[in-house]
C-alpha positions in Angstrom: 43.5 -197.0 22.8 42.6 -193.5 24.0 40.7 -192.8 27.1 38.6 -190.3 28.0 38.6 -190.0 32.5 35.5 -187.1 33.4 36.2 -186.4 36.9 39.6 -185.5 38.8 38.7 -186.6 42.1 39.5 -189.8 44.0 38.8 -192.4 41.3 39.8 -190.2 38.3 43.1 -189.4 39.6 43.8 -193.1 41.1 42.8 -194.3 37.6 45.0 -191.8 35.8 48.1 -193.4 37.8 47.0 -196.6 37.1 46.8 -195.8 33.3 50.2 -194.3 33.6 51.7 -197.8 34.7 49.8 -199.1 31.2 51.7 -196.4 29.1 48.4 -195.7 27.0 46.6 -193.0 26.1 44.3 -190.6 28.1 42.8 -187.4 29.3 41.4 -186.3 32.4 38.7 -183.7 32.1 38.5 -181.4 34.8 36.7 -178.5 35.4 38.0 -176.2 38.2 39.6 -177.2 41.2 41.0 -180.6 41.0 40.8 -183.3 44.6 38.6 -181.0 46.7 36.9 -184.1 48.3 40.4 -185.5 49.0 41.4 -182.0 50.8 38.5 -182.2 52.6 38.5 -185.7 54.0 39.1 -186.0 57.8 39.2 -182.7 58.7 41.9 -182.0 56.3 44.1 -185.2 57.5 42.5 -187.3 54.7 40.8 -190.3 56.4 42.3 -192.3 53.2 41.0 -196.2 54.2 39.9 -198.2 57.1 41.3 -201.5 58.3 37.9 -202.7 58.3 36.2 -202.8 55.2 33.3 -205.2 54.4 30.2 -204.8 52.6 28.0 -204.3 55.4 29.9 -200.9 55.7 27.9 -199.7 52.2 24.5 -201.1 53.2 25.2 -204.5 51.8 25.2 -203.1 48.1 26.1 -205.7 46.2 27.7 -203.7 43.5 29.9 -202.9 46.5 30.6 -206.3 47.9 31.8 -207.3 44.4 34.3 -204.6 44.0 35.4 -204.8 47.4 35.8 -208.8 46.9 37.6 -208.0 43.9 40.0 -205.3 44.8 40.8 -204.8 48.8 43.9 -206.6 48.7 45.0 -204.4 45.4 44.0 -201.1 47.3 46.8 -201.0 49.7 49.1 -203.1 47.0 48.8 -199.9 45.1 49.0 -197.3 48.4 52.9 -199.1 48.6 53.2 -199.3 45.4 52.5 -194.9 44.9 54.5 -194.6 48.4 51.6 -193.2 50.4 52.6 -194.3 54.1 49.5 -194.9 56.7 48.7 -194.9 59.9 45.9 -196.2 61.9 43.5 -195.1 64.4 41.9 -197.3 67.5 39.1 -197.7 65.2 40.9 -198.9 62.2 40.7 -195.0 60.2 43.6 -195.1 58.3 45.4 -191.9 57.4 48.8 -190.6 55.6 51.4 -190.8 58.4 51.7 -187.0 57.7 48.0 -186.1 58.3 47.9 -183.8 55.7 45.5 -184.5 53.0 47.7 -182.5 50.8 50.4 -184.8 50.9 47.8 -187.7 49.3 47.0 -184.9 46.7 50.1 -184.4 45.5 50.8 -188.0 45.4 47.9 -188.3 43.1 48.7 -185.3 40.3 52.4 -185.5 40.6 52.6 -187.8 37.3 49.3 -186.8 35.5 50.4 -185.9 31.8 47.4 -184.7 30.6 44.4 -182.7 32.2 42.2 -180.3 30.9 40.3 -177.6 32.3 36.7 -178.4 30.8 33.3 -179.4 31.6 32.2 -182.2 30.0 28.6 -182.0 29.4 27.9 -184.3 26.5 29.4 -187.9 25.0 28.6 -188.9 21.7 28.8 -191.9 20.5 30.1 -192.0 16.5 30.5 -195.9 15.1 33.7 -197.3 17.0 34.7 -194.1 19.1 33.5 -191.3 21.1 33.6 -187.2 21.2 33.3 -185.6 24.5 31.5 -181.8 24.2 33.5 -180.4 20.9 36.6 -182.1 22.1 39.0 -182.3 19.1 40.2 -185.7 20.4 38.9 -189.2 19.3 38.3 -191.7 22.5 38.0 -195.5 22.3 37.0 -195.4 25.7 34.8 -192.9 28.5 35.3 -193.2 32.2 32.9 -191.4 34.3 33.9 -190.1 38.0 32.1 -186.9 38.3 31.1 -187.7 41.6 28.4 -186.4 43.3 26.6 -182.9 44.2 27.5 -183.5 47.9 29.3 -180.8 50.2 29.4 -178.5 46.9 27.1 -175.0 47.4 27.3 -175.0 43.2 27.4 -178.4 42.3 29.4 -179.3 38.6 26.4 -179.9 36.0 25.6 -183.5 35.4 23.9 -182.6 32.3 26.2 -185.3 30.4 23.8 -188.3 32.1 21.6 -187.0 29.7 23.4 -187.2 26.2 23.6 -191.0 27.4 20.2 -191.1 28.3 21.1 -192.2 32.3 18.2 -191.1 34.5 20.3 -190.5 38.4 18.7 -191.5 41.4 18.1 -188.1 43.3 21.0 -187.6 45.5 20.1 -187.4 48.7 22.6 -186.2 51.6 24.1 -189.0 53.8 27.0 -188.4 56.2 25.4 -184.7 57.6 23.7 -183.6 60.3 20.0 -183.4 61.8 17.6 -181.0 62.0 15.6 -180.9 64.8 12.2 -179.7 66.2 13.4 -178.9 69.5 14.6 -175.0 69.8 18.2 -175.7 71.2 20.2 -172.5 70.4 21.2 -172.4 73.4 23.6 -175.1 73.5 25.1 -174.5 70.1 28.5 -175.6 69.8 28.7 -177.8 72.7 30.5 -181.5 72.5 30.1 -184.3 74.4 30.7 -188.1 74.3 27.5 -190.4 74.0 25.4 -193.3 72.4 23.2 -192.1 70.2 20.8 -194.2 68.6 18.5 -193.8 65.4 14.6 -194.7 66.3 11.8 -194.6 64.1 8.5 -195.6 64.5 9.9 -196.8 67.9 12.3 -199.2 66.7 15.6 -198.9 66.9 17.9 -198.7 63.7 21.3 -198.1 64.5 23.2 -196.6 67.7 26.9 -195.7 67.9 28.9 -193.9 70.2 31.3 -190.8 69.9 31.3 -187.4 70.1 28.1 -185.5 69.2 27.9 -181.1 68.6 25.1 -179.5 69.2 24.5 -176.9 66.7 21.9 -173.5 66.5 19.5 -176.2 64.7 20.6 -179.7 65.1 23.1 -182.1 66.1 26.5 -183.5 64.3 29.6 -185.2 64.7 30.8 -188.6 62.9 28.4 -191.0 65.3 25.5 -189.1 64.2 26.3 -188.5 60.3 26.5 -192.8 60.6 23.0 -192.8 61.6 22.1 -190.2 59.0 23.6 -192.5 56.4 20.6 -194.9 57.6 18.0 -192.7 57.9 18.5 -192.1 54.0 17.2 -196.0 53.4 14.0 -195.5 55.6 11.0 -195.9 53.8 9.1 -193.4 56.0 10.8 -190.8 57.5 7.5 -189.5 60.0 8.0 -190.3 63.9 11.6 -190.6 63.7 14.2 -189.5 66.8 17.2 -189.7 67.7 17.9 -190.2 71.2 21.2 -189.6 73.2 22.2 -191.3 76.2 24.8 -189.3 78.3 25.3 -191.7 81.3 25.6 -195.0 82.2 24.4 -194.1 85.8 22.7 -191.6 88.3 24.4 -189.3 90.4 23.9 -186.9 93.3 25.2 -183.6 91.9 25.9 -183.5 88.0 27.8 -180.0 88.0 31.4 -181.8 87.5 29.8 -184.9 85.2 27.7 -182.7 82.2 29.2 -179.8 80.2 27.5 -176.2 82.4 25.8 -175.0 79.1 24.2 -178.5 78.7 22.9 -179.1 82.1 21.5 -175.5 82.5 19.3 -176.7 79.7 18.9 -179.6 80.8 17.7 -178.4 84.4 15.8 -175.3 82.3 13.7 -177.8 80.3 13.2 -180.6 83.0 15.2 -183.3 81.0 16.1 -186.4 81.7 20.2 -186.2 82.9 20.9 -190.0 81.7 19.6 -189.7 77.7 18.0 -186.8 75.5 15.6 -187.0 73.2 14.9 -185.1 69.7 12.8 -185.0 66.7 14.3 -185.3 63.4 13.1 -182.8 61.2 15.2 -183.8 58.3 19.0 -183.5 57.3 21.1 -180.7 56.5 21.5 -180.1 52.8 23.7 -181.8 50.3 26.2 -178.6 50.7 27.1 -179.5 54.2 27.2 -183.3 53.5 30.3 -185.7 53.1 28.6 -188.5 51.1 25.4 -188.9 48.7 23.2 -191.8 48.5 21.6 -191.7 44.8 23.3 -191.5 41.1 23.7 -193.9 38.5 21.6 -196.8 39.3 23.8 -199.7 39.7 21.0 -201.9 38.1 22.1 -200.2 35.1 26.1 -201.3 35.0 28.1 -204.6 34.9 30.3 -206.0 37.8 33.0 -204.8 35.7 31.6 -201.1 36.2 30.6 -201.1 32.3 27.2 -199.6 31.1 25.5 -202.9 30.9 24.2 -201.1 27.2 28.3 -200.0 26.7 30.5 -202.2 27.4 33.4 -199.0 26.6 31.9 -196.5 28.9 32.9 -196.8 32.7 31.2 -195.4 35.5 33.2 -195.4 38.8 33.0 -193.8 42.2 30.6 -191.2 43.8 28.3 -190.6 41.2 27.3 -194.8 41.4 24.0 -195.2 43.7 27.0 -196.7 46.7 27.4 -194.7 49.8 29.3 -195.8 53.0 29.6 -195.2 56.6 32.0 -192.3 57.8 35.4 -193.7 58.9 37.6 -194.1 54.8 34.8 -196.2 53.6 33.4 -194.0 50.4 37.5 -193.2 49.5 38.3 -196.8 49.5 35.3 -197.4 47.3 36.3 -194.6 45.0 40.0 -196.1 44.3 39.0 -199.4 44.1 36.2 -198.8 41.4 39.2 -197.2 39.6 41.5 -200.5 40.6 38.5 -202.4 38.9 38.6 -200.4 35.5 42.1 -200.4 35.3 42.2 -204.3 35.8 39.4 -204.2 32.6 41.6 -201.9 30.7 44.7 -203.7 31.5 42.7 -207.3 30.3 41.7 -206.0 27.1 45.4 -205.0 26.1 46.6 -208.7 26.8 43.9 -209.9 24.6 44.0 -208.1 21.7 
């Protein structure tokens, strides 16, 4: 057996150390940097899990459910069993005691044998093996983990979807910020705790509280990238706000209750001081974005994460049509999409 991983971010390299425990064969294709998604997570801390993970947390995908169903208890067998130490938030975030997303990366590459510096833009399938680009190697086996276009201003090429005939769901940008119509320049860079809640068509879709930050063009900050994650499923987009209640009651003199910059604005522009209101224009692009809904179709694979036309070529992570909420959700789903094709893997060695 000889395996062919394309992808050395969160599932690749989880996979990779699960293959390792296996003592078979494989490559990891990689081209450039190698975890950047990992560095970046929380802020640099790597927001690595979350105590609460359920499949309402991924829009009740059922590809989802069944690998969370299947795999959640393994995740954090496997976080002991590679040493990585966590800690938890008051929201059930959980992060590497150290808080250095670094410290999970090295984790991850630390025992990788084999990894190679190339863009894999084309798998070919020749009778009972495959051949990646010109690759001199033979594979009985392709995992894909690309993952996605998101937060990337020169996204890797995707290009081999097409030597397998895969058509991607567009990617889309979930977990970002929105645009607005209002002009709010003013207030760029101011933070403040509030509700904000997603409306459209005047019905509400989701509300959440935390910090929001007011940017030259429109508002951010993990509360509101949630609701973006929702806006993403709405079927149409037109008369949708986003409305953000400050206080929970009135007082007599706000100069000591609302950020200066803020209530200048708000007195400038006759607001009301309890809750804003805004116009979504759209989302920021898939460059500033966390998370992308849209990629392979899961229609198109097994439970087992097999092409439902291959039952040898894997697709795992990002680049699957599953996006979560912000809080650890789309890095569990990464490693335990790997957890599932290593269980596959592992299955088809004890029953040959």
């Amino acid at each position: 057996m000889n395996i062919a991983i394309i992808g050395a971010g969160a599932s690749g390299l989880f996979l990779a150390n699960l293959l390792e425990k296996l003592n078979i064969n494989y490559t990891l294709f990689n081209k450039g940097k190698v975890g950047s998604k990992i560095l970046a997570s929380g802020n640099g801390r790597c927001n690595i899990s979350n105590t609460h993970i359920s499949g309402d947390k991924y829009h009740n995908n059922k590809l989802a459910i069944s690998i969370i169903n299947n795999n959640k208890n393994d995740l954090f067998k496997f976080f002991d069993e590679f040493k990585i130490y966590l800690k938890e938030d008051s929201e059930g975030r959980l992060y590497p005691i150290s808080e250095s997303s670094e410290s999970i990366l090295n984790i991850l590459t630390k025992n990788i044998k084999n990894i190679v510096d190339l863009e894999i833009t084309k798998i070919i399938k020749m009778n009972d093996y495959y051949k990646v680009n010109d690759y001199d190697d033979k594979f009985s086996h392709v995992v894909i983990s690309t993952g996605s276009p998101s937060g990337m201003k020169n996204p890797k090429s995707l290009d081999l979807f097409k030597s397998l005939n895969i058509n991607l769901n567009e990617f889309k940008p979930s977990l970002v910020g929105f645009k607005i119509k209002e002009k709010i320049k003013e207030i760029s860079g101011v933070r403040c705790k509030a509700k904000v809640s997603l409306i459209n068509d005047n019905k509400l879709i989701h509300e959440e509280s935390g910090e929001i930050i007011f940017k030259d063009d429109g508002i951010s900050g993990i509360c509101v990238m949630n609701l973006s994650s929702y806006y993403n499923y709405l079927d149409n987009k037109n008369n949708t706000k986003i409305i953000i209640k400050l206080l929970d009651k009135e007082y007599d003199n706000y100069e000591s209750v609302i950020n200066p910059k803020l209530l200048k604005f708000i007195n400038k522009n006759k607001l009301n001081y309890q809750k804003l209101e805004f116009n979504i224009l759209n989302t920021y692009s898939l460059e500033f974005s966390q998370v992308s809904k849209g990629g392979v179709d899961i229609k198109l694979v097994n439970e087992n994460l097999t092409l439902k036309n291959d039952n040898h070529i894997f697709i795992t992570g990002e680049v699957l049509d599953v996006d979560g909420l912000c809080g650890g959700y789309n890095l569990s789903f990464a490693f335990m999409s790997a957890i599932e094709v290593y269980k596959e893997i592992k299955n088809e060695i004890s029953n040959r």
